[in-house]
C-alpha positions in Angstrom: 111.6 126.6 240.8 113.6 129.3 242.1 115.5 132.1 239.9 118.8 131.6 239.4 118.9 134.9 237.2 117.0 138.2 237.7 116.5 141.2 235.7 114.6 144.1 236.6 114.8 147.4 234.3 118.3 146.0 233.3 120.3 148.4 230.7 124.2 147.2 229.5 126.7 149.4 227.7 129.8 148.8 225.4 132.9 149.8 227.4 133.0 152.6 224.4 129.6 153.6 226.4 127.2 152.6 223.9 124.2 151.1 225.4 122.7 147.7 223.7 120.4 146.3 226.3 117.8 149.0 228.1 115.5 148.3 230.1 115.0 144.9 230.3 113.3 142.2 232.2 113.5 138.8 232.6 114.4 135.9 234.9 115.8 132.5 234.5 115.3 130.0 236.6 116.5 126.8 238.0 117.1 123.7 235.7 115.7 125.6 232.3 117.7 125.6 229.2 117.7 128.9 227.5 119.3 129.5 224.1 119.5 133.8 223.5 119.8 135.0 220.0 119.9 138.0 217.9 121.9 139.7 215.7 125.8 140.7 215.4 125.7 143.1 218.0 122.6 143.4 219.5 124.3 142.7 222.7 124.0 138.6 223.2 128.0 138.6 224.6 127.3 141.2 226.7 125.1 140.1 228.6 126.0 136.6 228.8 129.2 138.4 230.2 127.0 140.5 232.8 125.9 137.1 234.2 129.4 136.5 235.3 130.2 140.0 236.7 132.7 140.4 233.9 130.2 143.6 232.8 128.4 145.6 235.4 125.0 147.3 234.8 124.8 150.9 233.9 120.9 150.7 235.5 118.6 148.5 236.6 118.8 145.2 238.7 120.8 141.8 238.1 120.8 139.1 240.5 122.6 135.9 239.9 121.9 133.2 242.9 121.0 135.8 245.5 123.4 138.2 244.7 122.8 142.0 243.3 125.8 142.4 240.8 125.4 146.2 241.2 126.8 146.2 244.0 128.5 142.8 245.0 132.1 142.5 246.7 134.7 141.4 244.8 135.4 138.3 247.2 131.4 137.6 246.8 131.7 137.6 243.2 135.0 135.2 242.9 132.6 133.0 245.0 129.7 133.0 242.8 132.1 132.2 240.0 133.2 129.1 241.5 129.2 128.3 241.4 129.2 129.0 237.1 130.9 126.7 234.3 131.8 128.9 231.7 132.1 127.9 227.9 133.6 130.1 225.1 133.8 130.5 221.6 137.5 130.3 221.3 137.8 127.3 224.5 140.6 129.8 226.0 142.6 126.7 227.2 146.2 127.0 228.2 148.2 125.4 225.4 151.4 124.7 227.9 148.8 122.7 230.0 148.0 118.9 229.2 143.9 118.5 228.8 143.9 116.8 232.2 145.4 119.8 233.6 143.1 122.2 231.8 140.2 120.5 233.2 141.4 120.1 236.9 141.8 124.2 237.1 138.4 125.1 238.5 139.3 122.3 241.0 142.7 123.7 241.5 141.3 126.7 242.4 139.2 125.4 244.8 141.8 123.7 246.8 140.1 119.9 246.2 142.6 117.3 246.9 145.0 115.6 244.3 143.6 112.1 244.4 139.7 113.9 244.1 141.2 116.1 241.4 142.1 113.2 239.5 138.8 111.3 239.6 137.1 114.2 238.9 138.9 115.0 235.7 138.9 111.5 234.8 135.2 111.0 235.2 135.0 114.1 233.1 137.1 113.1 230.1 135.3 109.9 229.8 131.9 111.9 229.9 133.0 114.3 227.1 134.1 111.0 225.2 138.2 111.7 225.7 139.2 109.6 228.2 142.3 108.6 226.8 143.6 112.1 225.7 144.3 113.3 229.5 147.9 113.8 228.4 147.6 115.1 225.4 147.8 119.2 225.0 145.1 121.4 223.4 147.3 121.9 220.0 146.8 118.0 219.6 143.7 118.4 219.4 140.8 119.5 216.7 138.5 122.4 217.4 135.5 120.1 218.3 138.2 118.2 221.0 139.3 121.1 223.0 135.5 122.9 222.8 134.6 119.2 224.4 137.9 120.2 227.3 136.5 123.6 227.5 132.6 121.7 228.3 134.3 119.3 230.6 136.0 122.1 233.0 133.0 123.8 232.8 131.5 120.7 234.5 134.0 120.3 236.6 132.4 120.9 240.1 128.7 120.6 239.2 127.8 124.6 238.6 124.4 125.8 239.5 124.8 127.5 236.0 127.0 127.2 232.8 127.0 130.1 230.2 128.5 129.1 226.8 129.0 132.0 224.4 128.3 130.3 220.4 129.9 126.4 221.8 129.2 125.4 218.3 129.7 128.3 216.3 133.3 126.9 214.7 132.8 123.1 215.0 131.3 120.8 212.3 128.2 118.7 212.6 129.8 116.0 214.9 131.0 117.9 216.9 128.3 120.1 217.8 125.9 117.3 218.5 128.6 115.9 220.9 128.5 119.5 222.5 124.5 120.0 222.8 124.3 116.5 223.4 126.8 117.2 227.0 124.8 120.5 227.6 121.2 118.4 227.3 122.9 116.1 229.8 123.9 118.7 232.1 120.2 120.4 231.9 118.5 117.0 232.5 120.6 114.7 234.8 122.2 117.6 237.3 119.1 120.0 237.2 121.9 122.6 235.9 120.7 126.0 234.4 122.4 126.3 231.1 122.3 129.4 229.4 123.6 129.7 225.8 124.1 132.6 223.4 124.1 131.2 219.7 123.3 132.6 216.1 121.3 129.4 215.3 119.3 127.2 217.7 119.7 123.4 217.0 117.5 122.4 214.1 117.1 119.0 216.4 116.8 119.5 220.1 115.3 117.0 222.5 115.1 119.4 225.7 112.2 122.0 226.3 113.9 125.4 226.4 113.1 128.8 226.4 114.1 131.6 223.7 115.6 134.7 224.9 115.7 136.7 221.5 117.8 140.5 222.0 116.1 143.4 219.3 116.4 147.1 219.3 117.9 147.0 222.7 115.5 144.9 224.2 114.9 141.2 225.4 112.0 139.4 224.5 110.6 136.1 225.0 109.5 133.7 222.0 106.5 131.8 222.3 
């Protein structure tokens, strides 16, 4: 399988400057499911961030798809994003927005049609086991129902690669199963790379995966 993530020599600072990856190499590569862990601060958000250009590297090489984020355009990168699903920690939906509307934005963006739009985010919210809250609004809903919204726009048009930053970190035991259960889906039936940074890896988990574990700076494999 081809890479879908590269890292050669690869060092990451704090905005402050700090430095909290150095050095490191790695790859990732089409259709595997990583989990990356480590401790508070050891740099897991950072460089799930660097994956999406939102933090350049201080040295070293990152590719993502075929593209050296060192030194890609801004257009170039806007168009990789379109390729990623993103997933956070604190679902950053728009609360003025109804859920069908929060999930239609990466296609909004895109341009797609109104009537494709609309199947998409309908297909979605059945898949994510809300199909009949499309006109609801994020406040309606509990923490495990909008991280579910925040999964379902990340699927919206089929990424290569979704990066979720702790899905499960605020949700109860239902609700995270619901999540990993989406992400396992995504892995398995859409040959999607999903990347996830998380304190605690799934006591039951059906996929293989790899484990990306971040120490003293560094980024090492567990076998």
């Amino acid at each position: 399988m081809p890479n879908v993530v590269e890292a050669r020599d690869l060092s990451l600072s704090y905005e402050k400057g700090h430095t909290v990856i150095e050095k490191a190499n790695f790859n990732i590569r089409k259709g595997e499911f990583v989990f990356i862990t480590g401790p508070s601060g050891s740099g897991k958000s950072t460089l799930l961030k660097s994956m999406y250009g939102s933090i350049k590297p201080t040295f070293g090489l990152l590719k993502v798809g075929e593209l050296d984020l060192n030194t890609v355009s801004t257009s170039n990168l806007q168009e990789l994003r379109t390729h990623l699903g993103i997933v956070f920690q604190d679902y950053k939906l728009v609360n003025e927005w109804t859920v069908a509307k929060n999930v239609a934005l990466p296609l909004m963006i895109a341009g797609y049609s109104m009537d494709l739009q609309q199947t998409q985010v309908q297909r979605l919210l059945k898949h994510v086991k809300l199909g009949d809250y499309a006109n609801r609004y994020p406040f309606e809903l509990s923490g495990g129902e909008q991280q579910r919204v925040g999964v379902a726009r990340a699927l919206a048009k089929n990424p290569m690669m979704i990066l979720a930053d702790e899905p499960t970190g605020n949700l109860d035991d239902y609700s995270s199963n619901v999540i990993w259960d989406l992400l396992e889906n995504a892995c398995v039936q859409l040959q999607t790379t999903v990347v996830v940074v998380t304190h605690k890896i799934p006591m039951v988990f059906s996929l293989p995966y790899r484990h990306l574990i971040l120490e003293n700076k560094g980024v090492y494999e567990v076998h």
